[in-house]
Residue frames as qw, qx, qy, qz and C-alpha x, y, z in Angstrom:
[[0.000, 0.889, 0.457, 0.000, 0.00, 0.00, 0.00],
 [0.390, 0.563, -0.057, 0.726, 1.39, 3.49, -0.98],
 [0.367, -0.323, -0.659, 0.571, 2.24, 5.53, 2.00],
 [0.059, -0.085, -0.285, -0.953, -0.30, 8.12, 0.52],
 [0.629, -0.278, -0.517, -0.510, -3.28, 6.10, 0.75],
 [0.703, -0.421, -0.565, 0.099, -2.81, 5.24, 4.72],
 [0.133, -0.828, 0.098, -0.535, -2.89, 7.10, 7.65],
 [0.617, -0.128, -0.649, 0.427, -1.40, 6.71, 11.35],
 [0.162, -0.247, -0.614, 0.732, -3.24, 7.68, 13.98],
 [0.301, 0.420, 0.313, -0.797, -6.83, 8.74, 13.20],
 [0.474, 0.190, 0.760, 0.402, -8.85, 8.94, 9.50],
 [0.154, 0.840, 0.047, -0.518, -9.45, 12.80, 9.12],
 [0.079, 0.603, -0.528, -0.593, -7.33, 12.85, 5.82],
 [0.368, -0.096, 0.888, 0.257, -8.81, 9.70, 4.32],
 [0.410, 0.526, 0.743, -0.056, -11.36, 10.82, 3.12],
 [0.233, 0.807, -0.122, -0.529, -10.19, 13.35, 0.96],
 [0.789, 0.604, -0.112, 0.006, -8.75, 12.47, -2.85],
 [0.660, 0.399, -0.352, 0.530, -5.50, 13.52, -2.06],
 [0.582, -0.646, -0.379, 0.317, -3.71, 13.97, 1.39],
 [0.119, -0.984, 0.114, 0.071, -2.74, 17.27, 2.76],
 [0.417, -0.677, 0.504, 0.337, 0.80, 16.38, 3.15],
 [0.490, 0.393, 0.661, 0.411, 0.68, 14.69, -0.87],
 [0.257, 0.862, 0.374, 0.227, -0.67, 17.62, -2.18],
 [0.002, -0.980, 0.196, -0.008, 2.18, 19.85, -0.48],
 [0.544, -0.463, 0.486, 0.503, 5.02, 17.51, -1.23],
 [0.567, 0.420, 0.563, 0.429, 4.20, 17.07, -4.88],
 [0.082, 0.940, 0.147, 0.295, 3.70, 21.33, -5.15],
 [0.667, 0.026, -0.250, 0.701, 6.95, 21.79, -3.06],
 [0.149, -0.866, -0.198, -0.435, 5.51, 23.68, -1.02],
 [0.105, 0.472, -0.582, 0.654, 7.23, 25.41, 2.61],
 [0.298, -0.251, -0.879, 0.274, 6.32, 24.24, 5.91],
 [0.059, 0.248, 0.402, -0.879, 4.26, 26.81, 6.59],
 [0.402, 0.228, -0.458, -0.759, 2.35, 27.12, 3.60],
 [0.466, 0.047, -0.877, -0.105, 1.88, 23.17, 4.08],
 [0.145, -0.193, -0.824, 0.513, 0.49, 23.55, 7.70],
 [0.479, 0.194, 0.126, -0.847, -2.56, 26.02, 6.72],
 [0.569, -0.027, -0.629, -0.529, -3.83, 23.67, 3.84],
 [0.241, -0.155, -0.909, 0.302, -3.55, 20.67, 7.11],
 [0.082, 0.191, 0.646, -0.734, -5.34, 22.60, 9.46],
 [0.475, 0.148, -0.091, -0.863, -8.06, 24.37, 7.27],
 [0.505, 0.006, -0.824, -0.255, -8.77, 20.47, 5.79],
 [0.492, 0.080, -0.830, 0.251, -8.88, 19.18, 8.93],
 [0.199, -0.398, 0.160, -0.881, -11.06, 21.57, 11.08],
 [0.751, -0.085, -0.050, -0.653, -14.25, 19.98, 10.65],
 [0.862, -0.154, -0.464, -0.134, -13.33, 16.39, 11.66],
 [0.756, -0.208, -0.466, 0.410, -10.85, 17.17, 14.39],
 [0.265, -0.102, -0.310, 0.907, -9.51, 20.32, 15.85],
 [0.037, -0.833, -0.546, 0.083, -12.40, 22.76, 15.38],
 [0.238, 0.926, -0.036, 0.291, -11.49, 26.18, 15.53],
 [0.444, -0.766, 0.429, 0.181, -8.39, 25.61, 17.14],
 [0.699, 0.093, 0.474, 0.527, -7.28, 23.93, 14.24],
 [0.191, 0.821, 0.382, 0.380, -8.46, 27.35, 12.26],
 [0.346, -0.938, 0.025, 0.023, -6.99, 29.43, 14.79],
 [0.663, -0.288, 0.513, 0.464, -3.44, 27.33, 14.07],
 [0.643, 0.514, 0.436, 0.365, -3.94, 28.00, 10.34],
 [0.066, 0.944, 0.184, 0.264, -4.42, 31.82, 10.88],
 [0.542, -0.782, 0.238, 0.196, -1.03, 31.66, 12.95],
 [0.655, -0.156, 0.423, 0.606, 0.90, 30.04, 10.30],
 [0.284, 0.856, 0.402, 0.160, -0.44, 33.03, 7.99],
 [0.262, -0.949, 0.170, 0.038, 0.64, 35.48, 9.95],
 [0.640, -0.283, 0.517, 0.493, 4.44, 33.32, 9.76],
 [0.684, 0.388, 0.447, 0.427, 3.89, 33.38, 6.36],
 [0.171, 0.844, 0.214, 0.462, 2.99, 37.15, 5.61],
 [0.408, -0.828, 0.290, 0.253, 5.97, 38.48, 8.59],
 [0.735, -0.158, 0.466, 0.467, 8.35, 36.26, 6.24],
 [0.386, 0.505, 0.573, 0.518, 7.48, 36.92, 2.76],
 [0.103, 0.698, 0.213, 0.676, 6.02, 40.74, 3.47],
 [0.640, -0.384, -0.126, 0.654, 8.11, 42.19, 6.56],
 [0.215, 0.103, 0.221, 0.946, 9.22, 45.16, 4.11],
 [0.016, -0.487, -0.515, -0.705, 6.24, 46.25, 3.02],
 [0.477, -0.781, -0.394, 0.084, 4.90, 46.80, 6.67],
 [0.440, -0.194, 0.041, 0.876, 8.18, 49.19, 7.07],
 [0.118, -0.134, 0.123, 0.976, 6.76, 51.40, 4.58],
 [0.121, -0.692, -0.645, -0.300, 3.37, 51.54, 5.20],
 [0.094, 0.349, -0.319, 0.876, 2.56, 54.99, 7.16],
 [0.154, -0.430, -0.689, 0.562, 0.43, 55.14, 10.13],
 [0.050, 0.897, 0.428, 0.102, -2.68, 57.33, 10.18],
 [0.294, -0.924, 0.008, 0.243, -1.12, 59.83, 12.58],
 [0.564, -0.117, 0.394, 0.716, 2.41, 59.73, 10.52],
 [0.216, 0.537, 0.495, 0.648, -0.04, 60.98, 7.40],
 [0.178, -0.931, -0.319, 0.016, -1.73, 63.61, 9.45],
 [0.518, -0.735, -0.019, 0.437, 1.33, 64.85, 10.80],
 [0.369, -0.083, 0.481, 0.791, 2.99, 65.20, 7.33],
 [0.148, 0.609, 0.505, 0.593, -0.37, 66.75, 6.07],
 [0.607, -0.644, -0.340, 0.319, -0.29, 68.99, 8.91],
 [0.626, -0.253, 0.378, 0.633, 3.30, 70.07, 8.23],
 [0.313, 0.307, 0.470, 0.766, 2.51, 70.86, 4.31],
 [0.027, 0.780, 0.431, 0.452, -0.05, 73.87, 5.46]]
């Protein structure tokens, strides 16, 4: 039996076509990236919204890694006020 088609320890992932952790080696995906698809899948037969709450943490990992910069050079309200302020 392929080690795709069997599970250890439960049978939350069998019943899907293809398993969470199949579906993010074959797309080569990161470990983060790989732990939302788990959790979101996996909500409704086992964690509940603490599995959903785990997804929305590795997000956040994902979007501090990947977009870090971009939160640099956003401005704050009060930054913009204070520079439109300034220009009159």
């Amino acid at each position: 039996m392929s080690v795709w088609k069997k599970q250890i320890g439960g049978k939350h992932y069998l019943r899907y076509k293809i398993q969470p952790s199949n579906f993010v080696v074959e797309n080569k995906l990161l470990y983060p990236e790989g732990c939302v698809i788990k959790y979101i899948l996996r909500h409704q037969d086992k964690g509940g919204k603490e599995d959903l709450e785990k997804a929305k943490h590795f997000i956040d990992m994902i979007i501090e890694r990947d977009y870090r910069d971009e939160k640099k050079k956003e401005e704050t309200w009060l930054e913009g006020y204070k520079k439109w302020k300034a220009g009159k």
